[in-house]
DRENFIKE-882747 format. One record per residue (C-alpha): residue in three letters; chain; x, y, z. Coordinates in steps of 0.2 Angstrom, whole numbers, plus 5000, padded with zeros to 4 digits. Example, Ala and Ser with C-alpha at 12.3 -4.5 7.8 and 13.67 -1.06 7.14 Angstrom:
<rs>
ala A 5062 4978 5039 .
ser A 5068 4995 5036 .
</rs>
This chain:
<rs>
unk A 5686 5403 5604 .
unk A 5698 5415 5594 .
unk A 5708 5426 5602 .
unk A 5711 5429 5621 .
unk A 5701 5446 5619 .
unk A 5688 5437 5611 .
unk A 5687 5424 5623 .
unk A 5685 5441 5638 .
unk A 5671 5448 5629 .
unk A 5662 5429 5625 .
unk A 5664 5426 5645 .
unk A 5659 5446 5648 .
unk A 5643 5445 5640 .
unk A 5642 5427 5650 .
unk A 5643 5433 5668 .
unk A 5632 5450 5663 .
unk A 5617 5441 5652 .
unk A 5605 5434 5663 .
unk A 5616 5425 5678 .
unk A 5623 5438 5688 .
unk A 5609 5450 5683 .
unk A 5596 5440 5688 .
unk A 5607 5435 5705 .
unk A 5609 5453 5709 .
unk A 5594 5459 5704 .
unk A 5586 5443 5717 .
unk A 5595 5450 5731 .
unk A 5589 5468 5731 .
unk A 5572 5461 5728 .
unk A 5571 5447 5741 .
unk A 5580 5462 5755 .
unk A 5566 5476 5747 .
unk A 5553 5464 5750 .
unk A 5557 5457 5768 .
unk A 5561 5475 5772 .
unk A 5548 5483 5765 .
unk A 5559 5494 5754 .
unk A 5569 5498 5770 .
unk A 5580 5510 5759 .
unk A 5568 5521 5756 .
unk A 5555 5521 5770 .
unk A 5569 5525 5781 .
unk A 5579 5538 5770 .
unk A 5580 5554 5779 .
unk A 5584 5541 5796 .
unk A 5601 5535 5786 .
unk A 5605 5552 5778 .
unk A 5602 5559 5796 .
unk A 5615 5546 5806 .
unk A 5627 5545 5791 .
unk A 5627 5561 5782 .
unk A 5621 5569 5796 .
unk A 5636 5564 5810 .
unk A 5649 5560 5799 .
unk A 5660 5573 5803 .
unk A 5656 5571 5823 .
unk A 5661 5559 5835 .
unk A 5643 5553 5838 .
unk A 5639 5536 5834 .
unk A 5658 5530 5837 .
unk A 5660 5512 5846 .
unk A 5675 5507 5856 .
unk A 5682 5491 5844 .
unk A 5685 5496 5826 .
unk A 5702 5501 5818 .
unk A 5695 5515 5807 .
unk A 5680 5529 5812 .
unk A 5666 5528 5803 .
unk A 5673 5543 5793 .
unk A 5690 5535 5790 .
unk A 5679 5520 5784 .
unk A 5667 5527 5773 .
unk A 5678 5538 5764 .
unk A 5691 5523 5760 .
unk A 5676 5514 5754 .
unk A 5670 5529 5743 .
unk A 5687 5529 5736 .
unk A 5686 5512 5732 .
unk A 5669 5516 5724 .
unk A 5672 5534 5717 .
unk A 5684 5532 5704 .
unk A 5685 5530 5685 .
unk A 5668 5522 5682 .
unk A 5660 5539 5687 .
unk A 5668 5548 5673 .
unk A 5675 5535 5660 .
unk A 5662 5520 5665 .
unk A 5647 5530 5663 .
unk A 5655 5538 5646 .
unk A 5655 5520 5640 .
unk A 5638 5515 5647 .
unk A 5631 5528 5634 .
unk A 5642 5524 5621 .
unk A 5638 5506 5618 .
unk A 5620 5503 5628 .
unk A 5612 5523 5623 .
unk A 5605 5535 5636 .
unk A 5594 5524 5640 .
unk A 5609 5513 5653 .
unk A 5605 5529 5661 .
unk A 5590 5522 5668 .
unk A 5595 5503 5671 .
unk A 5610 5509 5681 .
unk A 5596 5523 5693 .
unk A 5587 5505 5696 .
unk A 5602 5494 5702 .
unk A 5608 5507 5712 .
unk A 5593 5510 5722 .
unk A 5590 5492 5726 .
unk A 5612 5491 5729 .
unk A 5607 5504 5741 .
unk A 5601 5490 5753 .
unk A 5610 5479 5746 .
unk A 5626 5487 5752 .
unk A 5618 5490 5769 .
unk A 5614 5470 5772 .
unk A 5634 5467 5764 .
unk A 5639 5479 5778 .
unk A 5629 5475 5792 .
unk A 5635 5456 5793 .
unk A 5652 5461 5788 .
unk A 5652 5469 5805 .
unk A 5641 5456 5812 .
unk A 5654 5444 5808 .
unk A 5672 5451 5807 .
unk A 5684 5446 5819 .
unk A 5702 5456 5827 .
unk A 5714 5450 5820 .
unk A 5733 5443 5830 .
unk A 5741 5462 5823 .
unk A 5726 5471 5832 .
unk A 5718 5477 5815 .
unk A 5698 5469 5813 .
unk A 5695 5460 5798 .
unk A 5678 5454 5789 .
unk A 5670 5454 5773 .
unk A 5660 5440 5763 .
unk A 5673 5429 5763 .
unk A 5669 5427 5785 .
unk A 5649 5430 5784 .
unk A 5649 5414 5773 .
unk A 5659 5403 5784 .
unk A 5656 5409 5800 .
unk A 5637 5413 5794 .
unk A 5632 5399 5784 .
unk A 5645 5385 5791 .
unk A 5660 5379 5791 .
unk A 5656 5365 5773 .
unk A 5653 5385 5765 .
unk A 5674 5388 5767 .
unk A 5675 5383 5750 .
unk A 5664 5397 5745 .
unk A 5672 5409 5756 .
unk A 5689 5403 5748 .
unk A 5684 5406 5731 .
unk A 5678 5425 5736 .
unk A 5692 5430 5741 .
unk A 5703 5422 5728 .
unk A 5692 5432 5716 .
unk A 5697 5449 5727 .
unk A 5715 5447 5729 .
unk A 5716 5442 5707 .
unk A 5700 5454 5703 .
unk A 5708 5469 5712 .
unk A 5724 5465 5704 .
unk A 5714 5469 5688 .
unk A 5704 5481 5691 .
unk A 5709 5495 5706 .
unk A 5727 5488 5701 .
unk A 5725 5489 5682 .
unk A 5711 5498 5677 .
unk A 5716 5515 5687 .
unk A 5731 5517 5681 .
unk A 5727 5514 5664 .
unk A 5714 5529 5667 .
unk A 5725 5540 5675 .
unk A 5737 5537 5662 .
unk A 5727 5539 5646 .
unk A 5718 5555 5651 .
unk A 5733 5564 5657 .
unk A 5740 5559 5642 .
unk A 5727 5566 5630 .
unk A 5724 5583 5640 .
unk A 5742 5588 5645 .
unk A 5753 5574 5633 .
unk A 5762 5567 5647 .
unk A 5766 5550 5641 .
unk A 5758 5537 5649 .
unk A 5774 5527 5658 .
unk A 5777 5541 5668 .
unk A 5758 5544 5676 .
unk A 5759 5525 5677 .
unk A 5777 5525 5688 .
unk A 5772 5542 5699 .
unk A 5757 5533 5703 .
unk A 5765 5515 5710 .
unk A 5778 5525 5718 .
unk A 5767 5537 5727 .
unk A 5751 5522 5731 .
unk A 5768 5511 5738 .
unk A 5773 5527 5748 .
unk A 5754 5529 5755 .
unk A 5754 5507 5760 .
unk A 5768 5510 5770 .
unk A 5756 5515 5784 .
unk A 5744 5501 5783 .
unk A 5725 5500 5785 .
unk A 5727 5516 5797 .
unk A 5739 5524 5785 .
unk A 5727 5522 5769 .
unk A 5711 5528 5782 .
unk A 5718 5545 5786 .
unk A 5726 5547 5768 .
unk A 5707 5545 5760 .
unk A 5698 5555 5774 .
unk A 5707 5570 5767 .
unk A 5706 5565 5749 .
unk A 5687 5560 5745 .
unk A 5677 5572 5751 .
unk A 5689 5584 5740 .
unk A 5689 5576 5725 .
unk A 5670 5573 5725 .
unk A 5666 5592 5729 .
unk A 5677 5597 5716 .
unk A 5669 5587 5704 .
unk A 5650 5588 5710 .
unk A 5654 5608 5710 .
unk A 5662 5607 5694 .
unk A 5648 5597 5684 .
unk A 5635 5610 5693 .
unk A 5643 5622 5682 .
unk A 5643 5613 5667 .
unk A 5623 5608 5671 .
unk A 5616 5627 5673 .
unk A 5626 5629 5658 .
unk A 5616 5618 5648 .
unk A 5602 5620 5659 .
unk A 5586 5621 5644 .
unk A 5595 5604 5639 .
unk A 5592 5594 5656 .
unk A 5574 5589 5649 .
unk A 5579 5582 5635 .
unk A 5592 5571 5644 .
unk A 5579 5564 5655 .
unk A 5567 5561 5641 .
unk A 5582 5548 5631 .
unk A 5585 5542 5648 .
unk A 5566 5535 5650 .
unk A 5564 5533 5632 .
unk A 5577 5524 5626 .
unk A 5579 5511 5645 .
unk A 5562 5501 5636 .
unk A 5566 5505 5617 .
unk A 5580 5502 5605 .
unk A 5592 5516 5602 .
unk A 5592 5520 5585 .
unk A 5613 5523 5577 .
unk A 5617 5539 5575 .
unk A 5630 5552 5574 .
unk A 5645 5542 5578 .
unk A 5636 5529 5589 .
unk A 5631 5512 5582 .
unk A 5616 5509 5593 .
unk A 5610 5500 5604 .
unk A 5596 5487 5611 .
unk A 5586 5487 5627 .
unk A 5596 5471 5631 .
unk A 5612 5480 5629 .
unk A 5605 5495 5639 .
unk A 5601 5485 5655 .
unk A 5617 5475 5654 .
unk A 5628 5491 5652 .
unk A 5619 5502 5667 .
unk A 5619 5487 5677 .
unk A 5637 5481 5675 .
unk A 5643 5499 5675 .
unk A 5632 5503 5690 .
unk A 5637 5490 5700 .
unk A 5653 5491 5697 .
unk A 5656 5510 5700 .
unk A 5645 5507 5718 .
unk A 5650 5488 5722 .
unk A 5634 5485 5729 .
unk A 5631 5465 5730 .
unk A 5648 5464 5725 .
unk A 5653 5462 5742 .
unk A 5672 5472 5741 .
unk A 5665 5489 5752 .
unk A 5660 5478 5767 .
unk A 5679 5471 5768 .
unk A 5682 5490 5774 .
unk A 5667 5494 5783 .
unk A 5672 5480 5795 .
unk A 5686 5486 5803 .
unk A 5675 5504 5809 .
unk A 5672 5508 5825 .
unk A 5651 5509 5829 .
unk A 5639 5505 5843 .
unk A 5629 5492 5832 .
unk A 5630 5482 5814 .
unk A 5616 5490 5807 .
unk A 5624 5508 5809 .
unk A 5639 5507 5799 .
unk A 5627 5498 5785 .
unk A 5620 5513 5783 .
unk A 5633 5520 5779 .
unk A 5635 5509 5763 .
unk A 5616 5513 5758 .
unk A 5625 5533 5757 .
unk A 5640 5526 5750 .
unk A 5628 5521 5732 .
unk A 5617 5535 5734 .
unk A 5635 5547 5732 .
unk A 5642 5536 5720 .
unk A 5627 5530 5708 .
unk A 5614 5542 5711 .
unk A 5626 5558 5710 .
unk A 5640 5557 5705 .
unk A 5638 5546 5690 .
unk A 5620 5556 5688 .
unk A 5629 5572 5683 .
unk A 5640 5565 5674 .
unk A 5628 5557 5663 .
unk A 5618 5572 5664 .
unk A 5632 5582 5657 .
unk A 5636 5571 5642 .
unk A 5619 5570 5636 .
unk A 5614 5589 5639 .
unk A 5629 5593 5628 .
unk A 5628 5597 5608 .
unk A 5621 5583 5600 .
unk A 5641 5584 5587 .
unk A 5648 5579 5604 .
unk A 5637 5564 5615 .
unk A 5634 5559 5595 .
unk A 5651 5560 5588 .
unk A 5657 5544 5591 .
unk A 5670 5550 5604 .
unk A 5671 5536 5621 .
unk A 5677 5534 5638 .
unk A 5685 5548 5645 .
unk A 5687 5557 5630 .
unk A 5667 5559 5629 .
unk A 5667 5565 5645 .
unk A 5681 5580 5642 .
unk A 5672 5586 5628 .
unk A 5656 5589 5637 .
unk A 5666 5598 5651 .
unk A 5676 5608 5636 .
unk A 5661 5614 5628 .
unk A 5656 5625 5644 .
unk A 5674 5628 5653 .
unk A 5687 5628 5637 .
unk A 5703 5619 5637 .
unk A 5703 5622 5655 .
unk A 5686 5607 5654 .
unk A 5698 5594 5649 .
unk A 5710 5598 5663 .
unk A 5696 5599 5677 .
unk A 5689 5579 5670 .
unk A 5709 5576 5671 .
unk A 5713 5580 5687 .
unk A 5697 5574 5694 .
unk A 5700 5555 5684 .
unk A 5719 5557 5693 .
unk A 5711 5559 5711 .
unk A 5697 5545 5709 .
unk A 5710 5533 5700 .
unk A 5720 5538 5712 .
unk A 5711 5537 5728 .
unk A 5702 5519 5721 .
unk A 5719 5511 5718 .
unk A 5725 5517 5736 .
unk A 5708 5511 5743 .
unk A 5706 5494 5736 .
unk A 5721 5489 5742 .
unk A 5714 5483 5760 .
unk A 5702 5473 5750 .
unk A 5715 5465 5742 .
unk A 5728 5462 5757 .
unk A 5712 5458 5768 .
unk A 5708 5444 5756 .
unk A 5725 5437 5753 .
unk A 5726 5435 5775 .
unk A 5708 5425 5774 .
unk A 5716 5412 5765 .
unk A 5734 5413 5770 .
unk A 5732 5419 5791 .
unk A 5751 5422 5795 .
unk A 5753 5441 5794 .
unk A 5772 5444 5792 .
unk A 5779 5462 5787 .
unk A 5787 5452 5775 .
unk A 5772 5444 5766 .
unk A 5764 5463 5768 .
unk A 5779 5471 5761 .
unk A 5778 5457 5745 .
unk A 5758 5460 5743 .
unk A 5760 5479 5742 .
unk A 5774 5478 5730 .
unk A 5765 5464 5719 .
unk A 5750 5480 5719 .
unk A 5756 5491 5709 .
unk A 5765 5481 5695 .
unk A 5749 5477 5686 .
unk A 5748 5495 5679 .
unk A 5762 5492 5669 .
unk A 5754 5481 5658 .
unk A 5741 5491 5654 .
unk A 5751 5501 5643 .
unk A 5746 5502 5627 .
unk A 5727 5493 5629 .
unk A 5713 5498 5621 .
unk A 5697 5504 5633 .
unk A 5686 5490 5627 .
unk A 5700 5479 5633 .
unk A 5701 5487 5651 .
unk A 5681 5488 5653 .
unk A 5679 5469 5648 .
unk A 5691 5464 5662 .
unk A 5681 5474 5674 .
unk A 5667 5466 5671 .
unk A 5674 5448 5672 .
unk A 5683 5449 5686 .
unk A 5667 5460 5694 .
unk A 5654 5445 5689 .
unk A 5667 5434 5696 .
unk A 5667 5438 5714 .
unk A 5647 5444 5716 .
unk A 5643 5427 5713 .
unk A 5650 5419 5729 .
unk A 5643 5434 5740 .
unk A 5626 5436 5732 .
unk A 5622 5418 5735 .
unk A 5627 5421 5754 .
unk A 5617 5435 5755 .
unk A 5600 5426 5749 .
unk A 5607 5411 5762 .
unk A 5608 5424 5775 .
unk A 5592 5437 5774 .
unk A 5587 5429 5792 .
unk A 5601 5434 5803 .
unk A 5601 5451 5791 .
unk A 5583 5453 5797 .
unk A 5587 5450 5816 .
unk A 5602 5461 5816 .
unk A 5589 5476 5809 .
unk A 5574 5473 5819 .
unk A 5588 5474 5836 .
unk A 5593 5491 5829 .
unk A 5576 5497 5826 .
unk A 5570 5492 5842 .
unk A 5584 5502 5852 .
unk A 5589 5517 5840 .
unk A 5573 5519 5831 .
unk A 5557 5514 5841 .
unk A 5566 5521 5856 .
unk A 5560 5504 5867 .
unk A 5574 5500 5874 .
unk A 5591 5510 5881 .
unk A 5601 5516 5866 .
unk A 5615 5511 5875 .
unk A 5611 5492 5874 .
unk A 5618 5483 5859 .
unk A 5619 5465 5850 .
unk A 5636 5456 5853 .
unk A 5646 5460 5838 .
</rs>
């Protein structure tokens, strides 16, 4: 098999050929289907009870350990990290513009994907001796499915507790490291140590503790960045057709090399948008509704909205404009061979200056940042599924044990980093998406109660299903 890299990329191009894309791809088809493209039918209804109330105390239930807010914005920061700006960098690197697309088309079906992954996630999650709720795939499968489905529900979270180790863990500091290295030369053992010391500082409080910290920090760093990118978008305003045009032309065609870029096929394009999509939104991944579970809300199907607006934030915005910006650029700089954050600076530099590389630097810091602090709940609520006795010991030992993995990514190449993400990524949607197809009948159940009593208005709003 050669060397262990080699072996990575040979299992990469594995888990993100035809099995897991076809598995994901099945889910969001067999939910569009049995909803009737839910996702979009009921659009302004979800942007209205998510967007729409999220900084309001409407929609709150009594049980829950986070708000809806506290919830949604720990998720996002789980979401919202280095994929937006680096991920989607590389998308265009190695599958062409036309990922673009590929990624626009996951996303809008992980819209309802995330929905269903959240809804039973609430459905199903359970309060836990310390007082904080847990759930997640890992309890939809054996509390949904069975208790002979334990097995599966141990090999999800197993794949968390290691997969978040390698990626929020791993591939975050590596991000913040590398670009605050290139833009301001700090070198990268120190951005590497200020973050473990500051993420350990932030675990101290817990799942509450890691709620109110990303409450105040997502909705600044995706303002700053969406504002940002507008900028850099009216700039290159005349540009913004032709970007669309690669986008469409090159998703059913081969990319041809040029410039710097060795080109692509149409295989490679759909494998890149939809490992880089699904990975930057998590949708049929399963990791978000981990979080979602322990919000406070009157019924399943209402925090389950909120993951739909979590991928249409993450996927069909924030990585949007950042695709947007890289190929509206000069044709020297999307075609000059330059990847993964880098490729992303240099768009931003040819509109603000220097002061465009710092703006994709500090914006990088706070998604890497915030992912890294987020995930962590994943990763401690997994490790508990398997192993229940919750000790302040064993709490203290996981939180120290998540953040030494950004140590070793010192010196890696980004190829090396991305090809983690997407094994340990295809490794745990594999468990949850076979769930999900197992499970589309209570889904179905749960959404047809909530339509009944919020939406058709038939019976008392205040009624709801026994969660």
């Amino acid at each position: 098999m050669g060397t262990f890299s080699e072996f990575l990329g040979w299992l990469s191009s594995m888990l993100w050929g035809a099995p897991v894309l076809i598995l994901v791809f099945s889910v969001g088809l067999l939910y569009a289907i049995k909803t009737k493209f839910l996702q979009i039918r009921y659009f302004k209804h979800i942007m209205k009870n998510t967007l729409g109330e999220i900084f309001t105390k409407k929609g709150v239930g009594e049980h829950g350990t986070l708000t809806p807010f506290q919830a949604v914005s720990t998720a996002l920061s789980g979401c919202v990290g280095t994929a937006n700006i680096s991920g989607v960098a590389t998308a265009i690197f190695v599958g062409g513009p036309g990922a673009v697309f590929w990624m626009w088309v996951i996303s809008i079906f992980g819209m309802l994907t995330k929905c269903v992954e959240v809804t039973l996630a609430q459905y199903y999650r359970v309060q836990g001796e310390d007082g904080v709720y847990y759930g997640g795939p890992m309890y939809y499968i054996e509390k949904g499915l069975g208790k002979k489905w334990k097995p599966l529900a141990v090999l999800f979270s197993l794949t968390i507790v290691f997969g978040g180790l390698g990626t929020a863990a791993f591939v975050q500091p590596y991000a913040m490291s590398s670009a605050i290295n290139s833009a301001f030369h700090v070198p990268t053992w120190v951005t590497v140590t200020l973050a473990a010391v500051i993420c350990g500082i932030v675990l101290i409080g817990g799942v509450q503790g890691i709620g109110k910290f990303c409450e105040k920090l997502t909705p600044l760093m995706c303002v700053l960045y969406v504002v940002a990118g507008i900028g850099v978008l009216l700039f290159n305003f005349r540009n913004i057709p032709a970007a669309f045009g690669m986008i469409f032309t090159y998703a059913f065609k081969p990319f041809a090399a040029v410039g710097g870029l060795a080109g692509s096929t149409m295989a490679l394009a759909v494998r890149q948008g939809a490992a880089r999509g699904t990975f930057s939104n998590e949708a049929g991944l399963g990791s978000s509704a981990i979080t979602h579970a322990t919000a406070k809300t009157p019924h399943p199907f209402k925090e389950g909205m909120y993951g739909s607006l979590e991928v249409f934030i993450d996927t069909l915005v924030v990585c949007t404009i950042t695709a947007l910006i890289i190929l509206s650029s000069n044709v020297e700089i999307w075609q000059s061979g330059l990847k993964d954050v880098q490729l992303t600076q240099a768009a931003f530099s040819n509109v603000y200056g220097s002061f465009g590389s710092a703006i994709v630097t500090i914006c990088l810091m706070l998604f890497a940042f915030s992912t890294m602090v987020g995930w962590e709940m994943n990763y401690e609520s997994a490790f508990f599924y398997i192993f229940p006795k919750k000790t302040k010991a064993v709490k203290f030992l996981l939180r120290i044990i998540w953040i030494i993995p950004g140590f070793f990514t010192l010196g890696k190449t980004p190829e090396l980093i991305w090809t983690i993400v997407d094994v340990v990524s295809g490794l745990w949607c594999i468990p949850n998406a076979i769930a999900l197809l197992l499970l589309s009948g209570v889904f179905m159940t749960i959404f047809k109660d909530y339509k009944a009593k919020y939406i058709d208005k038939t019976k008392g709003i205040d009624e709801s299903i026994e969660i």
